[in-house]
N, C-alpha and C positions, 0 to 999 in steps of 0.2 A: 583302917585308921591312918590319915594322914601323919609323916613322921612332923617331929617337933623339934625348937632347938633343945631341949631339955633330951629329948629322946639319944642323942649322941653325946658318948665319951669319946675325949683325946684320945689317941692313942697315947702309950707309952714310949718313952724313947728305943725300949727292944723292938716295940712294932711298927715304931717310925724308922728303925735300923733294917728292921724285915723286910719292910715297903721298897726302902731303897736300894736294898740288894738286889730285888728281884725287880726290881726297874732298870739297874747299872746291868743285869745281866743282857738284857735287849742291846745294848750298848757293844756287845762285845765283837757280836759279827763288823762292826765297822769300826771297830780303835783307829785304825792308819787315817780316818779322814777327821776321826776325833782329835787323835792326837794330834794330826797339822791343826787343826783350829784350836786348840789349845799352845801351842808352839808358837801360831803365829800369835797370841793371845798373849802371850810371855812376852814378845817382842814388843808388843804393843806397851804393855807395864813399865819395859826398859827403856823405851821411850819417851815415856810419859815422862819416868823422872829423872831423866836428862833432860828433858823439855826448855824448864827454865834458867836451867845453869848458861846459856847465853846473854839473857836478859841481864841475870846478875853479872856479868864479865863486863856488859856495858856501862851499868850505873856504877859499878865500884870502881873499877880500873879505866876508863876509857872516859867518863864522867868525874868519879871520885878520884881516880890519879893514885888507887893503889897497887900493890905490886901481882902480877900475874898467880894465880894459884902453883902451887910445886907441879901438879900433873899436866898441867898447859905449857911450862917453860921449855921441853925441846922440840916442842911444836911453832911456840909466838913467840921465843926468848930474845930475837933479837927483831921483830916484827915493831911496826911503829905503830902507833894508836887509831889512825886510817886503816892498815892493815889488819887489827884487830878486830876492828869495826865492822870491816864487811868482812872478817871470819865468822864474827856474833851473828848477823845479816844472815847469810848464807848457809848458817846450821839451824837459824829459825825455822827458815824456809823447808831446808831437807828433813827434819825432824818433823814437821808437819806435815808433809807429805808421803813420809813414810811413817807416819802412825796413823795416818789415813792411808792410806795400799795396804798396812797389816791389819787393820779396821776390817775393811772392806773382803781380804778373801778370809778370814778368821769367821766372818758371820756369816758368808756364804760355804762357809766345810761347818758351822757347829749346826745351821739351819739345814744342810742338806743330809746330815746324821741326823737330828731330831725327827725330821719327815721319815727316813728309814726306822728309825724307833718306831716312830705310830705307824709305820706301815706291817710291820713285824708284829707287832702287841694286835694292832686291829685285824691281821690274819688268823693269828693263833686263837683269839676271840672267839673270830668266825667257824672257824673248823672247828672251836670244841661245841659250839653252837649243835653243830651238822651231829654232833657224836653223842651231845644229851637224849634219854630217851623223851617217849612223848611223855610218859610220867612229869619229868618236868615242863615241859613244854606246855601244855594244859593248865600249868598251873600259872605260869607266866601270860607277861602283856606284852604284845610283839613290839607294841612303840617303847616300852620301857628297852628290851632289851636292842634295839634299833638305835636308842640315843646311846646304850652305852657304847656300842660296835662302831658309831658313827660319830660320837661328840667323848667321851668318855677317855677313850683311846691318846686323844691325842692329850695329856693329862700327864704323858711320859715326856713329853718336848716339854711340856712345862715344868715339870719339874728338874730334871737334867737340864735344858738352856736355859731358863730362865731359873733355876735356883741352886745346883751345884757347882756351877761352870761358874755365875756370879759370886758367889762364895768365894771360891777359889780362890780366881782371879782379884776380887777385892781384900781377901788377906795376904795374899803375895803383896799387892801393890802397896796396901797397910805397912809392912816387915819393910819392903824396899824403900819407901818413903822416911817410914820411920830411923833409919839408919843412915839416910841422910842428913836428916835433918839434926839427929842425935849429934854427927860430925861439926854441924853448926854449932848448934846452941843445946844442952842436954835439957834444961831446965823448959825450954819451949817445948819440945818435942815431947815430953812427956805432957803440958797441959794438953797439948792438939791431941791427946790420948783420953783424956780425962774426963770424955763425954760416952768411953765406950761402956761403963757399967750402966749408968740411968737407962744407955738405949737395948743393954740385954735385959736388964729389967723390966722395960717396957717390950721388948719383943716377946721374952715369957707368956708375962699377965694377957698382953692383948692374941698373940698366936693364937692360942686356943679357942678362943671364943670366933675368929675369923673361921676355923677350922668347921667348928661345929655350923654356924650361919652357911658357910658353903655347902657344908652337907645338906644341908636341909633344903637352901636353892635349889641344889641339883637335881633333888630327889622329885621339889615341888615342876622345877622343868621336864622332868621325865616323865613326869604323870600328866605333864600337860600335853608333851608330844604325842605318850601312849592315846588319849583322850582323844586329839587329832585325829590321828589313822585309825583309831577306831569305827570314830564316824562317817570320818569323809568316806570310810571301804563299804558304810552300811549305808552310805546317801538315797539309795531307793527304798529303802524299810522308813528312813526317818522322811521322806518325804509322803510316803504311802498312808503312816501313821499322824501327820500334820504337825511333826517334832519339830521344824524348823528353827522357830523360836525358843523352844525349849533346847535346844541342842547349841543354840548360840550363847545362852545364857549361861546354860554350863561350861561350856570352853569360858566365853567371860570371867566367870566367876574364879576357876582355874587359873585364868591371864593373870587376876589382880592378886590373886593368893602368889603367884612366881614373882611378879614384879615389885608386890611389897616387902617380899626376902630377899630380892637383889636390892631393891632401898636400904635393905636394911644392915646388907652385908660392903655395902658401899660407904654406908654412912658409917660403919667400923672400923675402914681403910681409911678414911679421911679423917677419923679424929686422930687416929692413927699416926698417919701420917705431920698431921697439926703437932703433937707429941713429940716427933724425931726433927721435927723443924726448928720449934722449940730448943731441945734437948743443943741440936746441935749450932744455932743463932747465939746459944750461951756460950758453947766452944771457942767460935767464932772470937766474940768480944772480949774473952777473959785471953787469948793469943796476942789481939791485935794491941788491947791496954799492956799485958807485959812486954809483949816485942817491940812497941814505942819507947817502954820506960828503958830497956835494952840498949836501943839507938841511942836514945840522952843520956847515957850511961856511960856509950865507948863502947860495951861490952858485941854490942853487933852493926855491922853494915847496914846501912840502908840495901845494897843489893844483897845480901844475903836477908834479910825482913822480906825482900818480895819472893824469894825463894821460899819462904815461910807461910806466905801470903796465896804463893801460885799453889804449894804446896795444899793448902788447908782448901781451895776448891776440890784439888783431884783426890784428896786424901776425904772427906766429905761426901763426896757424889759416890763412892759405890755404896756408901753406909747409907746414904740415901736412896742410891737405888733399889741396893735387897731389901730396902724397908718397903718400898715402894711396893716391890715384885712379892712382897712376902703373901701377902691377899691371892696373888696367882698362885703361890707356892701351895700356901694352904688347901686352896680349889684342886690344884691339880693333884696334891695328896685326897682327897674327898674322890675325887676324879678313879685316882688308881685302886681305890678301896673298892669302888662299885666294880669295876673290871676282875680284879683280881678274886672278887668274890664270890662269881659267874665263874671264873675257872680252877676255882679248888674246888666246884663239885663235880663228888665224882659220877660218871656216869653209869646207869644205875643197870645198863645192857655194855658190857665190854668183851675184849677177848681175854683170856684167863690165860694165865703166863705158859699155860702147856698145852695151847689151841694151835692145832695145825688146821691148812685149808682143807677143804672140803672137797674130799675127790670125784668124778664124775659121777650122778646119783641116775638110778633108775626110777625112782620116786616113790619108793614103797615108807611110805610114812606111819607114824602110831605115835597118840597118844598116852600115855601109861597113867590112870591114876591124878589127871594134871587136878591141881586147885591151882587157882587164883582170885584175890582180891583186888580192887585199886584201891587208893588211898583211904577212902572209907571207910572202910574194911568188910563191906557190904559183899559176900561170897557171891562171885559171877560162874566161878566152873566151881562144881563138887564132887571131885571125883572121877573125871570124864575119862574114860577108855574108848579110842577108836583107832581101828584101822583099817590103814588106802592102801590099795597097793598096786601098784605099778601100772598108770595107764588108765584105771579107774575114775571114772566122772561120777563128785561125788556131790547133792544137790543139801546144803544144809537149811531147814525149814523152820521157823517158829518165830514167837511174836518176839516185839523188841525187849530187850534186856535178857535174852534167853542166853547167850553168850556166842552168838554166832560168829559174830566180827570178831570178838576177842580170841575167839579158837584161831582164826587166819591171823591176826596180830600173832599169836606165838608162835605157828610155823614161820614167820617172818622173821622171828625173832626181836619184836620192837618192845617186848616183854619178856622177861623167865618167870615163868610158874613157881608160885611160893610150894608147892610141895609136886612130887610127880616130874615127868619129862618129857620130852617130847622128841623124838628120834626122825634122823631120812636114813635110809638103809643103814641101820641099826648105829648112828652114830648122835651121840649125844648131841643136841644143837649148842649146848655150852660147851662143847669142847674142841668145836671147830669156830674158826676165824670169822666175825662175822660178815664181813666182802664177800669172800668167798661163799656163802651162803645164799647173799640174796644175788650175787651173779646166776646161783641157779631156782632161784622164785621168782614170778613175775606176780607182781601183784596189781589188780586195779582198784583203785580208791574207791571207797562208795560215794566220797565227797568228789565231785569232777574238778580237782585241781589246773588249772591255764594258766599260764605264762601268760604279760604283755608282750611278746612275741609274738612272729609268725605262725600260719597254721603248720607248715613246715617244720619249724621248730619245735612246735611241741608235741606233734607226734613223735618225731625224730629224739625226743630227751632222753638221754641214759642212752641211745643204741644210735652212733652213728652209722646210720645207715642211706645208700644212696635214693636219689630222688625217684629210682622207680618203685624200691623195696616200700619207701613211704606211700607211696601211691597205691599200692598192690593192699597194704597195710587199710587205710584207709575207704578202699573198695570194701574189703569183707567185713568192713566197719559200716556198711551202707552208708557212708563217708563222703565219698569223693562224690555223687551226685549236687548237694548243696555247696562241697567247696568249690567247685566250678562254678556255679553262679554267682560267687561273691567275686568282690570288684579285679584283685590283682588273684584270685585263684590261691594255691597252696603257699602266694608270699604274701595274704592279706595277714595285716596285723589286727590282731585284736585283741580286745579290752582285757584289764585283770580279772583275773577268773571267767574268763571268756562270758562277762558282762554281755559284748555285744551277741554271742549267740543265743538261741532257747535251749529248753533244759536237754532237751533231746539232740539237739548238735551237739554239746557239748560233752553228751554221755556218748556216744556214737568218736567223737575225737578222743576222750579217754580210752575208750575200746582198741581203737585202732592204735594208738600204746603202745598199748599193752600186750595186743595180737604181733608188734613187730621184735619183740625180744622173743629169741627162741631160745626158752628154758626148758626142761623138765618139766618142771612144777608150775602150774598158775592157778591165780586166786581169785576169781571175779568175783567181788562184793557187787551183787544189782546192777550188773551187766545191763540191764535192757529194762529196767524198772521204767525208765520215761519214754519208753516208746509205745507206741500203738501197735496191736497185737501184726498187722502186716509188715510193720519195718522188723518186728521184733523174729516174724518167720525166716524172712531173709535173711536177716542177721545172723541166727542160731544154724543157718543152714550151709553157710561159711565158717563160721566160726568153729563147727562141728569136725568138717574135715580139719583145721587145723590142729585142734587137740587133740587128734588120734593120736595115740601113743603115747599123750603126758598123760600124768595125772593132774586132775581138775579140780578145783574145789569152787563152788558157786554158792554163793548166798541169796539163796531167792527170796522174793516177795510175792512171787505169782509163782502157781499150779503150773502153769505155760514152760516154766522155765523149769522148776524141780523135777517133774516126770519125762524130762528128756535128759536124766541122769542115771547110770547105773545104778544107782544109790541113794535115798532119800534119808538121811539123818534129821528127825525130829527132837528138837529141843527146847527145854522150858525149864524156866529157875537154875539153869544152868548144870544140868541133868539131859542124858539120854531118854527122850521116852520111848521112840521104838525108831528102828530102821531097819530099810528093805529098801526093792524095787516096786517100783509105783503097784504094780499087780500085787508083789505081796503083801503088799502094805493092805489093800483093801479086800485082800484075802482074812486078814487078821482080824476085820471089822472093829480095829481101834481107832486114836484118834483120826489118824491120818482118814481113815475111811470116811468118819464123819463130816471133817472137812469137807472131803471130798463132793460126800451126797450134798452139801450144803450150796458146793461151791467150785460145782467140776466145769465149768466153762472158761475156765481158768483167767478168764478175763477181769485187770483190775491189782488193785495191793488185797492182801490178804490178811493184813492187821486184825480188823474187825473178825473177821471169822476163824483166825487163830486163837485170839482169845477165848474166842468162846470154845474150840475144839477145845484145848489143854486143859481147861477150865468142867468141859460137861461132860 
């Protein structure tokens, strides 16, 4: 269900106070460059309103022919009206130009902190990413969480530069203005005030509702992005299936849903905006009719009216600008919600506050008892008791959904067993750290994961190791014959998810991985499923020697592969049915035997004839 604007509440001001805490906290590693750009931001203020007190020194005293102000007399006191003249001149000029140099490095320390803000926030993002199990992961859409990591983030510069820094800064310059002007004329300076209740009013009623239209943009753009990389990553399926049209139509349709919520969040800024215009044109006119009737009165200068006058632009323009920026403000609080949402969950695999590392293991593993569910709550292990131990190659067999992958997902640890444990030399896997853990498992994906990188590189992921060790890696991966014929050798780049090899290069590059971490323990989920039964001899015939002395755990699909294991564990409904060594297995004349007689040429997946073994 697509979100709505109705679907979002404001926050509260506790969880607009919440938000901003823990956005100011980002903030903290760099104070010294905040605080100069705030400093110079102050200077900038002190400037401004000194700005036109030369202007008015001209029209009144040098023009009007009145007597010098008291704090200028031991400066001009006996100075002649030329000489005044070009002191008014010549503080124009310097006043300008140093509220432009403090301009100028003030926005380059507040922007070079905000970009360290989003660089901090979209880190921490990232690493809690790397830390959720796959539980969540599974449940997520990679582009949704890619715009927040990537668009999302920077959500913290907008809010800090463009809306606490503007704050600030526009009621200091409010306070300092206003206590000039107060020195003039008290009765002015309070109307030049007398527009700030209609535009809090109007910022109230209208914030929220920008708040909520942002959310909803944001959410409708994420789902467009997710949409994108979706397809564009599945472009040979939707081409294969003649989706073309229908996949343009969907993004389409997506496009006009995003862009009629930014019409619409736009068009809420601009009445907006039209409102503070208003509010504040009224300001304007009711200063400019009393500070006239003022002058025809006696009661003020013509040069002290322009100071009133200069006053009511710079006094004006920030109230206009956060009005302005408030539309960003809103977004970027919308912005921070999604971020901060992603990292208050907690991860559902962590280390437990009395986890030490994992000391060198010999790889005698077990089992106890384990159950597990996933979200479903559809039972995958029931009960499961097994033990490896030390050195043991052990071959786990049965049709899909029997729990085979998910037994090596929890020696991994990318899951804990809702009831039961799981132990490596007798050590809880929750009670040790888990780095430390899978520094000593090597797992191979059943999905052949690739980098758009080099072939080099993604053998080499996780284990720097040098260019021969890869090579060497790659060889008992029957590997390195086809990386040699490709154009640059072990530096050819290739496609995501190594698109441009077949299924079999790319399982054979997986292997050789996996073959180059030298762990204890290794997990080969369907090692050699995509090979032909000769690359598959060779393969296993290298590979063999190298696992002497770990313990192995292999998830076969083919006979080929199981009965060159010590140990054949048959599984179904997420139950042990029987386990032995190939011979006793068909000593037993159970299922494994039947298979067997059905389907001993071991040639092939073994899907189809599992079923029916468990099953007859």
């Amino acid at each position: 269900m697509e979100p709505t604007e109705d679907s979002y509440q404001s926050p509260s001001r506790a969880e607009t106070r919440r938000l901003v805490g823990r956005t100011v906290g980002y903030l903290r590693p760099h104070r010294p460059r905040f605080l100069g750009g705030v400093g110079l931001t102050g200077l900038g203020i002190l400037l401004d309103v000194v700005k036109p007190i030369p202007l008015a020194i001209v029209l009144d005293v040098v023009l009007g022919g009145a007597n010098l102000p008291r704090w200028l007399q031991p400066v001009l006191g006996g100075v002649g009206r030329d000489g005044i003249l070009a002191f008014a001149a010549l503080s124009i000029v310097l006043l300008t130009a140093s509220r432009g140099a403090a301009t100028v490095a003030a926005t380059y320390l507040t922007i070079d902190t905000g970009q360290r803000m989003v660089n901090d926030l979209r880190t921490a993002l990232y690493g809690h990413l790397q830390k959720l199990s796959l539980r969540f992961h599974n449940q997520q859409q990679t582009g949704d969480l890619l715009y927040r990591v990537m668009s999302d983030t920077y959500s913290a510069q907008g809010l800090v530069m463009n809306g606490l820094l503007p704050l600030a800064s526009s009621a200091v310059m409010l306070a300092g203005m206003f206590a000039v002007m107060a020195g003039y004329d008290v009765e002015l300076a309070l109307v030049a005030l007398v527009v700030c209740p209609p535009l809090y009013f109007a910022i109230t009623r209208i914030s929220g509702r920008i708040h909520q239209q942002a959310s909803v943009s944001r959410e409708a753009e994420s789902a467009l992005y997710a949409r994108a990389e979706s397809t564009i990553g599945a472009v040979k399926l939707v081409q294969a299936y003649g989706r073309e049209d229908g996949a343009v139509a969907e993004f389409r349709s997506g496009s006009d849903r995003s862009l009629a919520l930014s019409l619409k969040l736009y068009s809420t800024q601009t009445v907006f905006a039209f409102v503070v215009d208003s509010v504040l044109a009224v300001g304007t006119a009711a200063l400019v009719w009393l500070g006239a009737r003022h002058v025809l009165d006696g009661r003020l200068g013509i040069g002290e009216l322009t100071i009133f006058l200069s006053y009511l632009k710079d006094l004006y323009g920030p109230i206009q600008s956060v009005s302005h920026n408030l539309a960003e403000i809103s977004s970027s609080r919308a912005g921070l919600e999604r971020v901060f949402k992603v990292l208050d969950i907690e991860p559902d695999v962590k280390d437990a506050p009395h986890a030490r590392p994992l000391p060198p293991v010999t790889g005698h593993v077990r089992f106890e008892n384990v159950h597990f569910a996933y979200d479903d709550g559809q039972p995958v292990l029931a009960g499961v008791d097994l033990e490896i131990r030390p050195g043991e190659h052990v071959a786990l067999l049965g049709p899909t959904g029997a729990g085979k992958s998910t037994l090596a997902s929890l020696l991994g640890r990318f899951y804990d067993p809702q009831a039961g444990r799981v132990t490596i030399d007798g050590h809880d896997l929750r009670d040790v750290t888990v780095l430390s853990l899978r520094q000593q498992v090597t797992v191979m994906l059943q999905e052949q994961i690739l980098f758009h990188t080099t072939i080099r590189e993604n053998i080499a992921f996780g284990s720097p190791r040098s260019d021969e060790e890869v090579r060497r890696a790659a060889e008992r991966a029957e590997a390195d014959t086809f990386i040699e014929r490709l154009p640059d050798g072990y530096d050819t780049v290739i496609g995501e998810d190594g698109s441009t090899l077949s299924g079999g290069q790319r399982q054979r590059l997986a292997l050789a991985r996996a073959l180059l971490r030298s762990a204890p323990i290794v997990i080969l989920d369907e090692p050699t499923s995509a090979l032909d039964l000769d690359t598959e001899e060779r393969v296993w015939a290298h590979v063999g020697d190298l696992l002497a002395g770990k313990t192995a755990i292999v998830i076969a699909h083919r006979l080929s592969s199981a009965r060159r294991a010590d140990r054949i564990v048959l599984l179904d409904g997420g139950r042990i049915l029987e386990q032995g060594s190939h011979d006793e297995l068909l000593a037993r004349r159970g299922t494994y035997s039947r298979l067997w007689e059905s389907f001993g040429d071991g040639k092939g997946n073994l899907e189809p004839e599992l079923l029916a073994a468990v099953s007859g």
